[in-house]
SEBA-695757 format. One record per atom (N, C-alpha, C, CB): atom name; x, y, z. Coordinates in steps of 0.05 Angstrom, whole numbers. Glycine has a CB too. Example, Ala and Ser with C-alpha at 12.3 -4.5 7.8 and 13.67 -1.06 7.14 Angstrom:
<nodes>
    a       c1       c2       c3
    N      264     -114      156
   CA      246      -90      156
    C      264      -66      156
   CB      226      -89      181
    N      257      -45      142
   CA      273      -21      143
    C      258        1      157
   CB      282      -12      114
</nodes>
This chain:
<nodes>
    a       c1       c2       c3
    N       17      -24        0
   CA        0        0        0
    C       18       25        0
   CB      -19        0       24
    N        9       41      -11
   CA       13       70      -17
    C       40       87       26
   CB      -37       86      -23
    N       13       79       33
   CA       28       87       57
    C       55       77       75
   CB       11       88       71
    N       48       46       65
   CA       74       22       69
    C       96       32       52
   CB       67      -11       57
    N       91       40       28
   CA      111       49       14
    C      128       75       29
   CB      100       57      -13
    N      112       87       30
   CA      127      119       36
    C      145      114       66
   CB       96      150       43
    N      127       86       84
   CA      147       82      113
    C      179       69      111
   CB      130       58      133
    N      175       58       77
   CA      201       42       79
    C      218       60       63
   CB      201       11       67
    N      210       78       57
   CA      225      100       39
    C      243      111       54
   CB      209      123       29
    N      218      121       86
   CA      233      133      107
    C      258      119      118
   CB      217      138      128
    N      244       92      120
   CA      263       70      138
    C      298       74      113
   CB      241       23      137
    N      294       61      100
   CA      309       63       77
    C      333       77       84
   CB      294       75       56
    N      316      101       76
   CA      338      130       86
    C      343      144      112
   CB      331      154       73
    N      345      119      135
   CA      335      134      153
    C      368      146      160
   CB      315      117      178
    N      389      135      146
   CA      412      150      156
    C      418      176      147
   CB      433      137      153
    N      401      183      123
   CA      410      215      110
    C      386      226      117
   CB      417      220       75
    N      362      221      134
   CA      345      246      143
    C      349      241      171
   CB      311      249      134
    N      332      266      181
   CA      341      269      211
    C      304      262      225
   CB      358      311      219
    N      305      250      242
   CA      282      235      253
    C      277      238      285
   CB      287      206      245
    N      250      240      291
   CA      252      237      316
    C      230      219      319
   CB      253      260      330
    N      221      213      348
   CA      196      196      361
    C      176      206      369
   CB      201      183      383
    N      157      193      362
   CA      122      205      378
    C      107      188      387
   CB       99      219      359
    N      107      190      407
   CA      104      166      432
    C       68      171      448
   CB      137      173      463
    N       61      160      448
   CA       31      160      470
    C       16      142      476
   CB        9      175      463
    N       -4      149      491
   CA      -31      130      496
    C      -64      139      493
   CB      -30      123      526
    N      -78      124      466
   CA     -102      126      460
    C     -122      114      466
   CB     -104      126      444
    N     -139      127      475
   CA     -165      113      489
    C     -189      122      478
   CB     -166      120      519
    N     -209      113      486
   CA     -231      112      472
    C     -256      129      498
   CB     -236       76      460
    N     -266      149      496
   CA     -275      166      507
    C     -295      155      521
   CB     -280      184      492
    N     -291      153      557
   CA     -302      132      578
    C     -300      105      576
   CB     -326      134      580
    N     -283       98      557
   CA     -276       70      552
    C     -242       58      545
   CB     -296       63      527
    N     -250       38      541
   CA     -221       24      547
    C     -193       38      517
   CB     -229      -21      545
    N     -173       25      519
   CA     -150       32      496
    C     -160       38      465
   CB     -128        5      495
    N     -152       49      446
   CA     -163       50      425
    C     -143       15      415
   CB     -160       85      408
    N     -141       -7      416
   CA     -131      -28      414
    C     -135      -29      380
   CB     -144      -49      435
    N     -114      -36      376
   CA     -113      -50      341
    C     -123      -22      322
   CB     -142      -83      335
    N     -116       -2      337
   CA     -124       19      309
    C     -103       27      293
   CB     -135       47      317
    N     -106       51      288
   CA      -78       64      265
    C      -82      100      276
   CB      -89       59      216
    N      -61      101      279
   CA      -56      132      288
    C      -50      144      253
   CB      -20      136      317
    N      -55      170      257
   CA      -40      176      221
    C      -33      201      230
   CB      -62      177      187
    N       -6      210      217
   CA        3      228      219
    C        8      248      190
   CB       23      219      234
    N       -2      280      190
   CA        2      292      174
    C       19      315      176
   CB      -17      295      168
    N       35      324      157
   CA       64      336      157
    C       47      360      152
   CB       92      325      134
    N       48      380      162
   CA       44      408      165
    C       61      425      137
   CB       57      416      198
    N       86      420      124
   CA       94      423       95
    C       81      407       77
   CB      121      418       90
    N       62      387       77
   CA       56      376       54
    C       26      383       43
   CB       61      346       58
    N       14      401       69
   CA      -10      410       63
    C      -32      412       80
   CB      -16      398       47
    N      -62      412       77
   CA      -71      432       91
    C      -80      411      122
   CB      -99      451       71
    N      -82      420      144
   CA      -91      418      179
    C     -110      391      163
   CB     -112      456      201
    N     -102      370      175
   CA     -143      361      171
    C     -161      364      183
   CB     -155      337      170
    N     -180      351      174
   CA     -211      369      176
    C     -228      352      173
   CB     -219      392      153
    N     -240      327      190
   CA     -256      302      188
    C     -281      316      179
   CB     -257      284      216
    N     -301      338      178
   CA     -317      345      176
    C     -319      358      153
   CB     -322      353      194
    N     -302      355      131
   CA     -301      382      103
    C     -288      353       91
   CB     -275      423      105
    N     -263      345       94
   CA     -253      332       69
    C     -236      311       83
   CB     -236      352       47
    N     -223      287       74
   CA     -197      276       81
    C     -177      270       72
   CB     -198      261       89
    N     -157      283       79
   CA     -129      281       75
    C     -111      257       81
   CB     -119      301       88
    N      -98      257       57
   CA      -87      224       65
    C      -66      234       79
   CB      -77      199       38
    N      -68      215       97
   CA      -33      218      115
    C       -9      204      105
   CB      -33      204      146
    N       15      225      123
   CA       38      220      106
    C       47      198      128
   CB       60      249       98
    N       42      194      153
   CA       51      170      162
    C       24      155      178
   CB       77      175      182
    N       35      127      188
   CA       16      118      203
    C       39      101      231
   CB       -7       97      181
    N       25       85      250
   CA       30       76      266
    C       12       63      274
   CB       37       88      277
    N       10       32      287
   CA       -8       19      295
    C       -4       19      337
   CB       -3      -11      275
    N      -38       15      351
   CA      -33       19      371
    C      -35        1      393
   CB      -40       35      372
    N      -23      -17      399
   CA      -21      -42      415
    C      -50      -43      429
   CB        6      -43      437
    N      -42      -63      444
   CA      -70      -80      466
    C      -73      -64      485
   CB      -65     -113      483
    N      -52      -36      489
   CA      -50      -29      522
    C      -63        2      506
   CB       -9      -30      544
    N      -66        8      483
   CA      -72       41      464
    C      -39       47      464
   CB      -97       77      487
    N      -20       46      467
   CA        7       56      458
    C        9       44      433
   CB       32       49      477
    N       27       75      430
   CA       36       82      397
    C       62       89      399
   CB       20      107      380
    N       82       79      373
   CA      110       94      377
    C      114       99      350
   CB      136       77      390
    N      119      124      343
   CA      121      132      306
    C      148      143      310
   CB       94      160      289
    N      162      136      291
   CA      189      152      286
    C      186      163      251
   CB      219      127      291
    N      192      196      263
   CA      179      198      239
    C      205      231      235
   CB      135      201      243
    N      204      236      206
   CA      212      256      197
    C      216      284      212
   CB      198      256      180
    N      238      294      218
   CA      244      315      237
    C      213      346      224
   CB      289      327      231
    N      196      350      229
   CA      182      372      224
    C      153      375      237
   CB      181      374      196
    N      144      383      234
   CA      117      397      253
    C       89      377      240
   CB      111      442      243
    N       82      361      254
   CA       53      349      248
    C       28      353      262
   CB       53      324      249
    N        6      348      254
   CA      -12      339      260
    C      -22      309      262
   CB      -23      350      250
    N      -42      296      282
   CA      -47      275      288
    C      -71      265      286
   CB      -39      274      307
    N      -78      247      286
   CA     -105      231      302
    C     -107      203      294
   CB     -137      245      294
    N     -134      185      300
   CA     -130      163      304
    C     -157      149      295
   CB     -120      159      330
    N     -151      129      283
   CA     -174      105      286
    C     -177       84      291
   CB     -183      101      273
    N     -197       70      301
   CA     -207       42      314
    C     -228       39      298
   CB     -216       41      347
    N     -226       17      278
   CA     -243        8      254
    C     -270      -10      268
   CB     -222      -11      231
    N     -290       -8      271
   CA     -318      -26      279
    C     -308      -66      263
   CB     -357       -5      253
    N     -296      -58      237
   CA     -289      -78      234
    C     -268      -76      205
   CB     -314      -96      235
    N     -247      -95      206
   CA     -219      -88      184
    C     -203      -69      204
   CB     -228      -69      149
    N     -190      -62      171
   CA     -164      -50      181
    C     -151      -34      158
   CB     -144      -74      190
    N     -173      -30      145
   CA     -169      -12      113
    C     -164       22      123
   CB     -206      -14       89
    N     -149       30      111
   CA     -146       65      110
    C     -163       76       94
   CB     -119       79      101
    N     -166       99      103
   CA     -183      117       91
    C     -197      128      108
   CB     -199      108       73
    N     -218      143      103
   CA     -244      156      112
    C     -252      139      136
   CB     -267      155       89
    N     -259      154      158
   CA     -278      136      179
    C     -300      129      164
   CB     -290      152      207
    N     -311       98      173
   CA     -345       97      168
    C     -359       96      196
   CB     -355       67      150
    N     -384       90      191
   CA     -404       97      213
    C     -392       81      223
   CB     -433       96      213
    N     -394       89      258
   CA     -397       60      279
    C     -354       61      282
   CB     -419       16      252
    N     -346       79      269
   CA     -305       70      274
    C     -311       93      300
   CB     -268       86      236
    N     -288       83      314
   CA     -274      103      348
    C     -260      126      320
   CB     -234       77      380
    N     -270      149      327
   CA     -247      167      309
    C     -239      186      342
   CB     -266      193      273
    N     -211      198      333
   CA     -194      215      355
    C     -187      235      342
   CB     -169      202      368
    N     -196      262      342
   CA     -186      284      326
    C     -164      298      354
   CB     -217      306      312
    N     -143      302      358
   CA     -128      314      368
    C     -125      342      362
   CB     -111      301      366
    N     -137      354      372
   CA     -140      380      375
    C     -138      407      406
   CB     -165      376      364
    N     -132      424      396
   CA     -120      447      418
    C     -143      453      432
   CB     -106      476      406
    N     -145      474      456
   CA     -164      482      481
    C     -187      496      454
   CB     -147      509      512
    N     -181      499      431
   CA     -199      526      412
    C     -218      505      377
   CB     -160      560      394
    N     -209      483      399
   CA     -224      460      378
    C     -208      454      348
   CB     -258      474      368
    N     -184      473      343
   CA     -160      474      323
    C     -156      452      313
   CB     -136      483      333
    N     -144      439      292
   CA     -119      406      292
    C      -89      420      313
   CB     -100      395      242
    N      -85      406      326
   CA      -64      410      351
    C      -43      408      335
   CB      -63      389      379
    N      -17      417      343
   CA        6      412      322
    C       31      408      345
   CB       11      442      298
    N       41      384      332
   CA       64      367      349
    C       90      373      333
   CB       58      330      349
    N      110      391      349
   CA      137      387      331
    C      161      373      333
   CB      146      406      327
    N      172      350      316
   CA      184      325      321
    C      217      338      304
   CB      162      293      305
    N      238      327      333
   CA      268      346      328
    C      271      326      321
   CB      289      362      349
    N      296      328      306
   CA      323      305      304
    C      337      294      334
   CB      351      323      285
    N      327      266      338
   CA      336      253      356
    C      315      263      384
   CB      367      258      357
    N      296      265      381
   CA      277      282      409
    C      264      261      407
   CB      256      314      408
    N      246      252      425
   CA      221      240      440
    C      203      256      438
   CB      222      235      467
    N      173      261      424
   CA      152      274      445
    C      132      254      453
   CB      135      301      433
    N      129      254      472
   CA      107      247      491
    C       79      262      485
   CB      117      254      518
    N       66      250      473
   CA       40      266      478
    C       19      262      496
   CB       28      267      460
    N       33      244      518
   CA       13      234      546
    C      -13      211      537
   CB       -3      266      561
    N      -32      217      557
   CA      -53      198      544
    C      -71      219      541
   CB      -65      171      562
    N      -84      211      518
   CA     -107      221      502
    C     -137      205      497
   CB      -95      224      474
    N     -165      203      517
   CA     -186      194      506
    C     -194      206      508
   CB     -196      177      508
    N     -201      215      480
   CA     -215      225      465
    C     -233      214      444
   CB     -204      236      459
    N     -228      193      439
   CA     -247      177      414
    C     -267      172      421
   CB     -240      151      404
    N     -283      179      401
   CA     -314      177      395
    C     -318      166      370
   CB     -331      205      396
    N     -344      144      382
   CA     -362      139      353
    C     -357      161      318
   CB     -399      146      366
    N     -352      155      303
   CA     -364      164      277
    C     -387      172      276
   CB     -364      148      261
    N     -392      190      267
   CA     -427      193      253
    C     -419      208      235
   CB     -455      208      270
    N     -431      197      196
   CA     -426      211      179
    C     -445      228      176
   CB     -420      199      159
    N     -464      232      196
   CA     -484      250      203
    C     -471      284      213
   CB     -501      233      227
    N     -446      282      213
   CA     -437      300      222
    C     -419      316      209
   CB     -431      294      241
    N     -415      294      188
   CA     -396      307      165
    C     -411      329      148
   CB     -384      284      143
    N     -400      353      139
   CA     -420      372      126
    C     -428      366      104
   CB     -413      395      122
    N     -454      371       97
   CA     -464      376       71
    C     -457      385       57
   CB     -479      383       67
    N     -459      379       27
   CA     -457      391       -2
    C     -456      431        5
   CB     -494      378      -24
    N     -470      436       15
   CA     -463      467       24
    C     -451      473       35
   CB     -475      481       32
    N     -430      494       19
   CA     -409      510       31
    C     -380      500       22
   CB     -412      508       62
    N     -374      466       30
   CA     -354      456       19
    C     -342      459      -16
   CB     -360      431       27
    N     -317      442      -11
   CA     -311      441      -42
    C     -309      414      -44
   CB     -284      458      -55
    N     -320      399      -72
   CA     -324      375      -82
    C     -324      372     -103
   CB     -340      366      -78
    N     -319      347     -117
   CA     -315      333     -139
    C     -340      311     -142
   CB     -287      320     -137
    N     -362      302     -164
   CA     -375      281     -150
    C     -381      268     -176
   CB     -402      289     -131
    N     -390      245     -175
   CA     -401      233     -207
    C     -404      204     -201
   CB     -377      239     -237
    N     -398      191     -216
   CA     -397      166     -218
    C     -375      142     -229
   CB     -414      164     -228
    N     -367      126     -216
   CA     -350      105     -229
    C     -369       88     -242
   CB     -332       89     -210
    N     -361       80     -267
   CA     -376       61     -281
    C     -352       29     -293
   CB     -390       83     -309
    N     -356       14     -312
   CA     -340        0     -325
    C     -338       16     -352
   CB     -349      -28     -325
    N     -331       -6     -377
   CA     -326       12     -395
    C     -356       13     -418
   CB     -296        4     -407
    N     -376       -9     -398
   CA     -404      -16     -414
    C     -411       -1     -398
   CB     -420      -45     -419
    N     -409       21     -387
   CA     -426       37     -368
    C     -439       21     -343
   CB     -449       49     -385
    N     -434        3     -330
   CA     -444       -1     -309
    C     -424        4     -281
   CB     -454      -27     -313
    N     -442       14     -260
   CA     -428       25     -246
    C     -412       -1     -227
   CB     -447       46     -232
    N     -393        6     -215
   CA     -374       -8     -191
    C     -375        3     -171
   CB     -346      -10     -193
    N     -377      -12     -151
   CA     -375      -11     -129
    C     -356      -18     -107
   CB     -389      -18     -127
    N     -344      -11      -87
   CA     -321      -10      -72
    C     -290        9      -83
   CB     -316      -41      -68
    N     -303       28     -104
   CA     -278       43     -114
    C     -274       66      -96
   CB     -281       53     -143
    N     -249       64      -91
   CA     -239      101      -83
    C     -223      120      -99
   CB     -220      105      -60
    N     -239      139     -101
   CA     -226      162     -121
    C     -209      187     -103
   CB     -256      180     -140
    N     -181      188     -118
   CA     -159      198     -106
    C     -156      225     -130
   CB     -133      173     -103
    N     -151      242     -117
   CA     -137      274     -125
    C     -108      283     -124
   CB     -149      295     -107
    N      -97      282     -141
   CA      -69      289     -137
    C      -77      317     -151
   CB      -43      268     -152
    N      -48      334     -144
   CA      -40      358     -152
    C      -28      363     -172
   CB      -29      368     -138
    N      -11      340     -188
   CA        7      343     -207
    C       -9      319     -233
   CB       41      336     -194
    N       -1      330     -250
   CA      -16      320     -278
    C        2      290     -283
   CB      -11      347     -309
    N       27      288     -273
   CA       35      252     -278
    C       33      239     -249
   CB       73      245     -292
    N       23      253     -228
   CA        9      235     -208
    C       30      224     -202
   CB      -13      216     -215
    N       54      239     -193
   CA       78      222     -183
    C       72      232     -155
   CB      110      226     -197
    N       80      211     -135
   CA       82      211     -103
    C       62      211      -92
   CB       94      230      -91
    N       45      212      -71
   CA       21      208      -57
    C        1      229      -71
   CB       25      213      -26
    N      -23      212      -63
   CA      -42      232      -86
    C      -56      250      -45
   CB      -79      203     -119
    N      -59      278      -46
   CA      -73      294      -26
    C      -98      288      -14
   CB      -77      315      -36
    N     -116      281      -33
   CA     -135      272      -15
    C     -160      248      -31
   CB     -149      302       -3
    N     -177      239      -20
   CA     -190      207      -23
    C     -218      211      -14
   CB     -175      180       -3
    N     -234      194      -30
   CA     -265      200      -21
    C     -266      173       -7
   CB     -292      205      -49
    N     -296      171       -5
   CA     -307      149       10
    C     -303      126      -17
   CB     -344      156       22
    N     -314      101       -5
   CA     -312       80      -38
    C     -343       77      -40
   CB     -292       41      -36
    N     -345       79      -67
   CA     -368       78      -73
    C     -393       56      -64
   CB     -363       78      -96
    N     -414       63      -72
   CA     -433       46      -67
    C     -447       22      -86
   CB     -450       61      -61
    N     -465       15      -82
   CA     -470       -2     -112
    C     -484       12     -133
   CB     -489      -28     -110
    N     -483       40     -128
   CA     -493       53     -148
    C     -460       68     -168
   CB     -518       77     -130
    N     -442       64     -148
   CA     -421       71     -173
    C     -421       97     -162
   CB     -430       67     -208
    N     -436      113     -141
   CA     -427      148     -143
    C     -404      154     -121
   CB     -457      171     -134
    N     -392      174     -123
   CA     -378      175     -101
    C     -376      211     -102
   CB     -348      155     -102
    N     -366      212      -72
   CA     -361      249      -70
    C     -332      253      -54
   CB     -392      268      -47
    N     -318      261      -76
   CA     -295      273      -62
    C     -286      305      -53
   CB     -278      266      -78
    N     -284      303      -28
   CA     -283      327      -14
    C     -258      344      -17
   CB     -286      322       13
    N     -249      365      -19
   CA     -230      381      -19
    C     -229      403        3
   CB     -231      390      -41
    N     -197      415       12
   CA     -191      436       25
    C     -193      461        6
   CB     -166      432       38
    N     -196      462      -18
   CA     -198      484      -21
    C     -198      478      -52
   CB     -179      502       -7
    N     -206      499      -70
   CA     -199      502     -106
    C     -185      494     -111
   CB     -193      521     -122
    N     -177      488     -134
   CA     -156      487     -158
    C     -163      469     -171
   CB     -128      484     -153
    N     -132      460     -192
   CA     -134      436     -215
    C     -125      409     -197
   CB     -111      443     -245
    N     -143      393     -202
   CA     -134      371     -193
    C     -146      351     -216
   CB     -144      366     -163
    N     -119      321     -217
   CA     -116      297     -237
    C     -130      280     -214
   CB      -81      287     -249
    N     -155      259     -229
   CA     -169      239     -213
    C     -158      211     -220
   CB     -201      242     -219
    N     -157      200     -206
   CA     -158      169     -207
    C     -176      155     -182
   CB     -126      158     -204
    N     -185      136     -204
   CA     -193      109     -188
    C     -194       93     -192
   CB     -209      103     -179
    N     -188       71     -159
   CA     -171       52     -153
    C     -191       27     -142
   CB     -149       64     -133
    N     -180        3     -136
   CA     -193       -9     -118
    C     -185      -14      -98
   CB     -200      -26     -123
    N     -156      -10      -95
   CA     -137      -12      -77
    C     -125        9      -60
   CB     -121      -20      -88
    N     -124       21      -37
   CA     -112       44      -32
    C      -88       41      -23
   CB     -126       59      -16
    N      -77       52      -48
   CA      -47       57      -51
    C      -41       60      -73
   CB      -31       39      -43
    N      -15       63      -81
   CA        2       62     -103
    C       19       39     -117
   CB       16       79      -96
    N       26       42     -127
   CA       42       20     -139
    C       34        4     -171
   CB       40       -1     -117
    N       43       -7     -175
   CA       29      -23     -198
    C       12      -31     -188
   CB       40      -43     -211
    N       -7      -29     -211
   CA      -28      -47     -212
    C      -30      -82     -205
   CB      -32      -43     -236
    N      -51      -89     -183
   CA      -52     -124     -193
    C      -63     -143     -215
   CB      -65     -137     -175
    N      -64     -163     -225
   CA      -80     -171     -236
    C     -112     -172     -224
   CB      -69     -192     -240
    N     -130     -162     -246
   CA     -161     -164     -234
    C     -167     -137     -220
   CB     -165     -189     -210
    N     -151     -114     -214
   CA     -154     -102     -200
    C     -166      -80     -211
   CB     -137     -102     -189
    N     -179      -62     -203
   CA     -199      -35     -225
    C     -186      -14     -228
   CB     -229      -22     -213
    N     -174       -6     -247
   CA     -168       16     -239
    C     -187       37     -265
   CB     -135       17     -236
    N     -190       69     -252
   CA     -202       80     -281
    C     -203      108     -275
   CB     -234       68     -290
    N     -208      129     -292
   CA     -194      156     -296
    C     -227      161     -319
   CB     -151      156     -314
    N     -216      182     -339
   CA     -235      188     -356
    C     -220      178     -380
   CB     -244      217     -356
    N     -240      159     -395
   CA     -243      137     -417
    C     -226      114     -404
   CB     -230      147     -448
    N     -213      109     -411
   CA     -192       75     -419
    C     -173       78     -391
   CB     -163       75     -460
    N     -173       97     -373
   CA     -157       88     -343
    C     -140      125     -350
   CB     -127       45     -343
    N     -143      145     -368
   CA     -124      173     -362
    C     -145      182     -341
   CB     -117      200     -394
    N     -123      193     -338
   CA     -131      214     -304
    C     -146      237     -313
   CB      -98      231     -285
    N     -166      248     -299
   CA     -189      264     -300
    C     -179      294     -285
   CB     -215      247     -284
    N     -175      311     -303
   CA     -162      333     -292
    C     -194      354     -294
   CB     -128      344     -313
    N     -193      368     -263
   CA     -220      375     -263
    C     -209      408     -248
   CB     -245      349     -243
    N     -214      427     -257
   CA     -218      459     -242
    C     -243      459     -230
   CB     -217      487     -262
    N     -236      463     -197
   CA     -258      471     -183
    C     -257      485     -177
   CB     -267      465     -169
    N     -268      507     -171
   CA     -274      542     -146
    C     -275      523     -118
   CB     -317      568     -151
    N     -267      544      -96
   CA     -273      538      -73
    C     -303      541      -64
   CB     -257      552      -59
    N     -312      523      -50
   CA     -340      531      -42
    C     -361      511      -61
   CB     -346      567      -47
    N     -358      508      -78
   CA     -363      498     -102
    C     -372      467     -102
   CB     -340      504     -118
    N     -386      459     -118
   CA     -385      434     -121
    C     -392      421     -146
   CB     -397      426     -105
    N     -373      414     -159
   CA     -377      399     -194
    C     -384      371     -192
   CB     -345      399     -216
    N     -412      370     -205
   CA     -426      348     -205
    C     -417      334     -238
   CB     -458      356     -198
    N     -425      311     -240
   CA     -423      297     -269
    C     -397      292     -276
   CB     -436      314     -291
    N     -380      291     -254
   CA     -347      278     -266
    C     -344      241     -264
   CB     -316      293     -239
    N     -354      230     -286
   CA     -353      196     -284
    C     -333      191     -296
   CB     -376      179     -296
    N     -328      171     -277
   CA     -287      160     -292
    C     -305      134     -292
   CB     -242      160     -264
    N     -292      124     -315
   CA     -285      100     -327
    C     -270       78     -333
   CB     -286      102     -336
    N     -272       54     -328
   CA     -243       42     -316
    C     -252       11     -327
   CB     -236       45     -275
    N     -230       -7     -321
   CA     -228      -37     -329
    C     -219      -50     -300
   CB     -204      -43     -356
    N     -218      -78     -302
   CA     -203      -89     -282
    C     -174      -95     -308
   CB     -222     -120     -263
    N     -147      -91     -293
   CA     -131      -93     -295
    C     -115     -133     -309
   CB     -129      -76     -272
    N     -111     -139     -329
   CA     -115     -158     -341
    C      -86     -174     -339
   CB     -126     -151     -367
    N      -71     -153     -326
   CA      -38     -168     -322
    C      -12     -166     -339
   CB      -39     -196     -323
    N        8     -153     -331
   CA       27     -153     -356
    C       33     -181     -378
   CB       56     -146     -343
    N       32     -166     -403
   CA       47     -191     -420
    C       72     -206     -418
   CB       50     -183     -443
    N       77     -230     -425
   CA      110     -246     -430
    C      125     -221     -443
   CB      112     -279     -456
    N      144     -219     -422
   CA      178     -204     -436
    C      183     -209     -467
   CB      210     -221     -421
    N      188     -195     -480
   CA      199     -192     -513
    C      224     -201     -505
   CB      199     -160     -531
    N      238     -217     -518
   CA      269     -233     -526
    C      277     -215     -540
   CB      273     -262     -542
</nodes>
């Protein structure tokens, strides 16, 4: 996955960047450890605070959080933001659904809280329960936000279901794409949320991540699998963007 990738990148190189630790304990609000979730961490240079209630931002790291809610991330010397999830059931990234423990870590002014991680430092961020139920009842409506929305189909026009549609910033979609909708339904629609305007290249996946493609796997853009480059206004919301896609059929035998 996409995010596995970017941890071994770090790991990789961990002798030419400078790194520190982010250490705590998550709990689940009047209740016990947030056990078996995923903490995710977002880099304050790569873009905007998240915002569970407007859009979601894929994170640039993650961490898993034992039987006791402790977490230990070693992560890139610079300034993040945090929070956490406890899945109702799996262990897939992305978007909370109804019924997940979500943990927004946030300041005395309801803010995203911001943690800054030195070269060779510890922070401690103590214990934190704070997690609460999901309710996508709480996420905002079509008014006010900015969005992308339409439909995934095949290439006979029928719609798919379980796709997620990803937004990158750059037109060859190199390195993590910014932000990810929900996966569709069996109707094939989906709504992807944004922090704000501009041009953004679409893809969708069945898989969240990057990498090559598997065999069987869906991938699709606008027509035959190109990426769907869409201008939005802020505030805004562009309806009728349907990408179109195949399941993925497998590379051919090597040419001699």
């Amino acid at each position: 996955m996409l995010l596995v990738m970017v941890g071994s990148v770090i790991n990789a190189t961990a002798g030419e960047v400078e790194t520190g630790t982010v250490t705590g304990i998550l709990k689940i609000k009047q209740g016990g450890p947030m056990a078996g979730g995923t903490v995710f961490f977002f880099k304050e240079s790569t873009g905007p605070a998240p915002s569970i209630d407007r859009y979601w931002r894929i994170p640039d790291e993650t961490a898993t959080i034992d039987s006791e809610g402790k977490f230990t991330a070693n992560l890139v010397a610079g300034t993040y933001y945090f929070g956490a999830i406890k899945r109702a059931s799996g262990s897939e990234f992305g978007p909370p659904r109804e019924g997940d423990y979500f943990l927004s870590v946030t300041d005395g002014k309801g803010k995203p809280r911001k943690f800054v991680v030195k070269s060779g430092g510890t922070v401690n961020v103590g214990t934190i329960a704070d997690a609460v139920p999901h309710k996508q009842s709480n996420v905002k409506d079509q008014q006010g936000i900015t969005a992308i929305e339409g439909a995934v189909t095949d290439l006979d026009g029928k719609p798919v279901e379980g796709i997620i549609v990803f937004a990158f910033t750059m037109p060859g979609m190199v390195g993590k794409p910014l932000f990810v909708s929900d996966r569709t339904g069996n109707d094939g629609k989906y709504v992807l949320r944004l922090q704000s305007g501009g041009t953004y290249y679409l893809r969708a996946r069945e898989v969240y991540g990057g990498g090559a493609p598997k065999t069987g796997e869906f991938m699709g853009g606008l027509g035959k699998g190109k990426a769907a480059k869409v201008v939005v206004k802020t505030g805004e919301t562009i309806a009728g963007i349907d990408l179109k896609g195949s399941r993925f059929e497998g590379r051919g035998p090597k040419k001699e």
